[in-house]
C-alpha positions in Angstrom: 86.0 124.1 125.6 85.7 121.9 123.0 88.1 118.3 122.1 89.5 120.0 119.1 88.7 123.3 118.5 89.1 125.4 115.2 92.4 125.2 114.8 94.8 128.5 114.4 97.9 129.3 112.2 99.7 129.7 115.7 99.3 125.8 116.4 102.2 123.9 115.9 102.0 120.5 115.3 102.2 119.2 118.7 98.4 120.3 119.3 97.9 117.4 117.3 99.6 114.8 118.5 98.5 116.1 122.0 94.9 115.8 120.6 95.7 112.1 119.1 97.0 111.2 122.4 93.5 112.5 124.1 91.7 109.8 121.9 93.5 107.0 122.8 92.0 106.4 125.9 91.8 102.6 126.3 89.2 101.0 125.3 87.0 99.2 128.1 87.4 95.9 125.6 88.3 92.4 126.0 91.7 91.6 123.8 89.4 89.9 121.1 87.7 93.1 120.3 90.9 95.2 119.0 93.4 94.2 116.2 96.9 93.5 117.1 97.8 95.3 113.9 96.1 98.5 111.7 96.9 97.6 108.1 96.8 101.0 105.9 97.3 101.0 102.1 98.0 103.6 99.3 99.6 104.1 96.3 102.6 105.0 95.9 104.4 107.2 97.0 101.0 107.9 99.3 98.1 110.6 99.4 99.4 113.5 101.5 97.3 112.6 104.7 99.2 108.9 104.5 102.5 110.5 104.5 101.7 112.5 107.5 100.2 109.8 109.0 103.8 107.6 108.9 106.2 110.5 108.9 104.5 112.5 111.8 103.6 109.1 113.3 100.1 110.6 114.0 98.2 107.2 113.9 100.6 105.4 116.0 100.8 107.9 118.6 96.5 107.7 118.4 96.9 103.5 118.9 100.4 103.3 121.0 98.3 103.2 124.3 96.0 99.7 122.8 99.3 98.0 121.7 97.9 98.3 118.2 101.0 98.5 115.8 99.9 100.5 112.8 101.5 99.4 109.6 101.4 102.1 106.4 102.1 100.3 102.8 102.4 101.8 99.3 101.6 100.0 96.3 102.3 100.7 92.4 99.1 101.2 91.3 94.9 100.9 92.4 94.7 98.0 91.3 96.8 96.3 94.0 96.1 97.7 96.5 92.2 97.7 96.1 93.2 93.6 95.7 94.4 93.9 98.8 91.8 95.5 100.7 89.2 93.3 99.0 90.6 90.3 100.3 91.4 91.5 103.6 95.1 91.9 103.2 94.8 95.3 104.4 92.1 96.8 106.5 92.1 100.5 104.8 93.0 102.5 102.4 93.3 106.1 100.9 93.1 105.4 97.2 91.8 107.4 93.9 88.6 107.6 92.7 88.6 104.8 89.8 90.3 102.2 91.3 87.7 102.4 94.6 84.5 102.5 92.1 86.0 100.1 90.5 86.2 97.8 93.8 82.5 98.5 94.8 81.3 98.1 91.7 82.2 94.2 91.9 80.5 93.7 94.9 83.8 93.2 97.1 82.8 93.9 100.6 83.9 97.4 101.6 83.0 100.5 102.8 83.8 104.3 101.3 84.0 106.2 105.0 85.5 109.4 103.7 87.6 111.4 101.4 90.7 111.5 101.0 90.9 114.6 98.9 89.1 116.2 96.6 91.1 118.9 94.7 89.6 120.7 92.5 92.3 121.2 89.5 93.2 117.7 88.0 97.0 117.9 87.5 97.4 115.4 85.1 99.8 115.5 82.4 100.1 114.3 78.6 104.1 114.3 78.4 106.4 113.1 75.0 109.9 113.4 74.0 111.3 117.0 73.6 111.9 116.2 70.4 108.9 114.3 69.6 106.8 115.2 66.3 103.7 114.8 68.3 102.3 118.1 69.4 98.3 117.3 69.9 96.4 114.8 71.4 94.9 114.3 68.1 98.4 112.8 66.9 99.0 110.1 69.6 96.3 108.5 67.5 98.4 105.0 66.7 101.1 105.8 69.2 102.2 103.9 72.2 101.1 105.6 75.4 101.9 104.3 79.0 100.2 105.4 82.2 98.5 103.6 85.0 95.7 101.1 84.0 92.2 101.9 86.0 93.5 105.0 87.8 92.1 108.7 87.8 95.4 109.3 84.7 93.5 106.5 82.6 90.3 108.2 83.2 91.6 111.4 82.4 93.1 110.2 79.2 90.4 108.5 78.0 88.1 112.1 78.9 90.7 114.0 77.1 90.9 112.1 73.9 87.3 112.1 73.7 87.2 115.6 73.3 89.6 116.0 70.6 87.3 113.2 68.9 90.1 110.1 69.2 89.2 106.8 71.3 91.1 105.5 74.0 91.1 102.1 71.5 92.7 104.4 69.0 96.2 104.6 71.4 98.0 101.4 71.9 97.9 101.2 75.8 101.2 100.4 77.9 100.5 99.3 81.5 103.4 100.8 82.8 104.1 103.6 86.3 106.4 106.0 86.4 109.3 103.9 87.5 109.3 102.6 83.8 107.2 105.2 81.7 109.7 107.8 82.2 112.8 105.8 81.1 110.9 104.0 78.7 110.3 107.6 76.7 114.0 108.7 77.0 114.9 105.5 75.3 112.0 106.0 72.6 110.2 102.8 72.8 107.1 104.4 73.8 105.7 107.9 72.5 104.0 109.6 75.2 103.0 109.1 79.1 100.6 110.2 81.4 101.4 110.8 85.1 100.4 113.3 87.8 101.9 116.3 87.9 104.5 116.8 90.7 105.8 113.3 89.4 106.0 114.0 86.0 107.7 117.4 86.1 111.0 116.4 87.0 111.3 114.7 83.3 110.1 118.3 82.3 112.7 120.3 84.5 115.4 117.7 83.2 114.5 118.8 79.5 114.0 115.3 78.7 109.9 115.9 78.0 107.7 118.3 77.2 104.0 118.9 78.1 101.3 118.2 75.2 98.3 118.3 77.8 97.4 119.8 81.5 94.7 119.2 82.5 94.7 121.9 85.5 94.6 124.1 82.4 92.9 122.4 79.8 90.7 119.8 81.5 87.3 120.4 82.5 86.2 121.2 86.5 84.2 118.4 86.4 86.5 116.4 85.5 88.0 116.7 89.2 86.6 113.7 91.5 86.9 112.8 94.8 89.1 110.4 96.1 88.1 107.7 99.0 89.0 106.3 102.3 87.4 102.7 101.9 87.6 100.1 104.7 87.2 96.7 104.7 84.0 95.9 105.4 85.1 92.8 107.9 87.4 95.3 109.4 84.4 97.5 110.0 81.9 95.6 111.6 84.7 93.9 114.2 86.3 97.1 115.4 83.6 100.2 114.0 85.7 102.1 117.1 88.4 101.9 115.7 87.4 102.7 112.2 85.9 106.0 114.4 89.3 106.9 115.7 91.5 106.5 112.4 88.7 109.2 111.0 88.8 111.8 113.6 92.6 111.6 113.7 91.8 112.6 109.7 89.6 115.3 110.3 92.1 116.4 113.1 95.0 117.0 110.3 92.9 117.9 107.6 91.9 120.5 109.8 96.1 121.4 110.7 97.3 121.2 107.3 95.2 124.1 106.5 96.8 126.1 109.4 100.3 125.2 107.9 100.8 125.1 104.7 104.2 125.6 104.7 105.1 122.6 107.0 102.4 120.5 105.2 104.3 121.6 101.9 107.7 120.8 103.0 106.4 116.8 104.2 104.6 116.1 100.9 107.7 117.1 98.6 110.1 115.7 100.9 107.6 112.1 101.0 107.1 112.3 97.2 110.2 113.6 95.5 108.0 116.4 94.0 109.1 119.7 93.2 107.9 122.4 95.6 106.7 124.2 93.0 104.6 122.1 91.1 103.3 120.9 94.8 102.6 124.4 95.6 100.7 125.0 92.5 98.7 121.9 92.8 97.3 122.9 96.5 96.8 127.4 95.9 96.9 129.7 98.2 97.5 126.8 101.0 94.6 125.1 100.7 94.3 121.1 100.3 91.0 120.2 100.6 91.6 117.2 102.5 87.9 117.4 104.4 87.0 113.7 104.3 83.4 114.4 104.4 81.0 112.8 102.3 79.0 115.5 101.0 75.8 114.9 98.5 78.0 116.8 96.1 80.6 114.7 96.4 78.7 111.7 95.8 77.1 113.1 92.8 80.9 113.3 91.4 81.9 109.8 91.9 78.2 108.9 90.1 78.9 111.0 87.3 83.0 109.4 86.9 81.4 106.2 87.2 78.8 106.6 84.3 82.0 107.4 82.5 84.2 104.6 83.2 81.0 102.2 82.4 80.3 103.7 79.0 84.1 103.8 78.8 84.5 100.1 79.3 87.0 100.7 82.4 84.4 99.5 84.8 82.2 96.1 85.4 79.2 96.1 87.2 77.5 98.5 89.5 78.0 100.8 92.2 75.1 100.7 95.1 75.7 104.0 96.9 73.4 103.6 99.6 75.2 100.6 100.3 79.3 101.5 99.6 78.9 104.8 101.1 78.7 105.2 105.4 78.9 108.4 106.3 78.5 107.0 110.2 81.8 106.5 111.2 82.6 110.5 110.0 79.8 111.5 112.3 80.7 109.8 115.0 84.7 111.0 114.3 83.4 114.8 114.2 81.4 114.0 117.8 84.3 112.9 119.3 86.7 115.5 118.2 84.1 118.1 119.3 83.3 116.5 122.9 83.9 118.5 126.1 87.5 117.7 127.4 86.5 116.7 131.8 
């Protein structure tokens, strides 16, 4: 019998918080060599394996045993939160892809451990004012355009204009999130956002905007990257256990949500404000590709996005892979799940 077998549609959820309670056997360590607190970052309103983590309480349950509080932060933006975890205000996080290249390429010390996801439709959206003139990307050339600066939307932007033979230079850029984007293009003082698409439907559905760009229908697949589970590297090299534990209680759900889809579903729209529909869409057929293994392919991705984002001008530096990336702490996660339960 294996620690955590293949699991079926016929688990419930309780297999896995069983399972996260089997790995939390104390740790034969002095006080000194565990954290009193887990800090956890992502941004807002949190990838889908962050919200189960804090609304299923799975890490919690994995730590309650140690005493180790676990503490689960969003933050508006990469940018902050890879601040954050740079300078050791938090110890991990489940961020996108541009924001975490961005942070290696500097030189901060951290460590890529995993995936977060890697979906493979990019669901970003080019939205503008129902009544807007604008009806191509070609015509925000000149126009004021908010989204996110430095995150996978940015990226996407920039790939998409590109195409259609317009800069990113030639928009003028508005820092702004959704919190202010979306009532800043009902007023009219700006002429087109960019935002992900569960958020950014609810303006559509409201008939306040309209769509100009998908790019689940007009991007390219490459354009799909993965995004990253980075730890600080401090955080790492003190506690590597429990670095090991956080990523087989990953593999553990990534492995569940598959086996319900429905439940998983239900969480993520009710942690993000999403419609169910546009959250269905995004993850087909009930997968979610939430696997946080590195895989060469993978890596080749995150390469390619970088070369972008350099020749772009939306990165500084550069990213040593052999270095960032430690797959270690996932093998030594998928050992543990798959140990023989005495």
């Amino acid at each position: 019998m294996t620690f955590f077998p293949t699991l079926s549609r016929r688990h419930a959820l309780g297999a896995l918080l069983a399972a996260s309670a089997l790995l939390s056997a104390p740790l034969p360590a002095a006080a000194q060599d565990k954290p009193e607190v887990i800090r956890i970052g992502s941004t807002a309103p949190g990838h889908l394996k962050f919200i189960l983590f804090r609304d299923k309480g799975l890490l919690a349950e994995e730590f309650a045993e140690d005493g180790i509080r676990v503490e689960l932060s969003t933050f508006d933006g990469g940018s902050a939160v890879t601040v954050a975890l740079g300078s050791g205000a938090i110890d991990l996080t489940y961020i996108g892809n541009n924001p975490s290249l961005r942070l290696a390429a500097s030189g901060a010390d951290v460590k890529a451990v995993g995936l977060s996801s890697w979906v493979p439709g990019n669901e970003t959206l080019v939205l503008v004012r129902a009544d807007s003139d604008i009806r191509t990307l070609a015509d925000l050339k000149g126009r004021k355009v908010a989204y996110l600066a430095g995150t996978v939307r940015h990226s996407t932007l920039a790939k998409a204009l590109e195409a259609k033979g317009v800069a990113i230079s030639d928009v003028e850029s508005m820092n702004l999130g959704i919190d202010s984007s979306g009532p800043a293009l009902e007023r009219g003082d700006i002429d087109a956002l960019v935002e992900s698409g569960g958020t950014a439907q609810k303006l559509v559905d409201q008939g306040l905007a309209r769509v100009i760009f998908d790019a689940a229908v007009s991007g390219k697949p490459e354009w799909s990257v993965p995004h990253v589970i980075s730890v600080n590297g401090e955080f790492a090299r003190n506690y590597p256990d429990i670095v090991t534990r956080i990523l087989a209680v990953d593999i553990a759900t990534a492995r569940w949500v598959d086996d319900n889809p429905d439940e998983t579903i239900s969480s993520f729209v009710a942690g993000t404000g999403n419609a169910e529909a546009s959250v269905r869409a995004t993850y087909a057929d009930g997968k979610f590709f939430q696997n946080p293994e590195f895989t060469d392919t993978a890596i080749a991705a995150l390469q390619a996005e970088e070369a972008f984002m350099a020749e772009a001008g939306l990165l500084r530096g550069k990213v040593d892979y052999d270095s960032w990336i430690d797959r270690s702490f996932h093998d030594a996660a998928l050992s543990r799940l798959d140990q023989p339960i005495n």
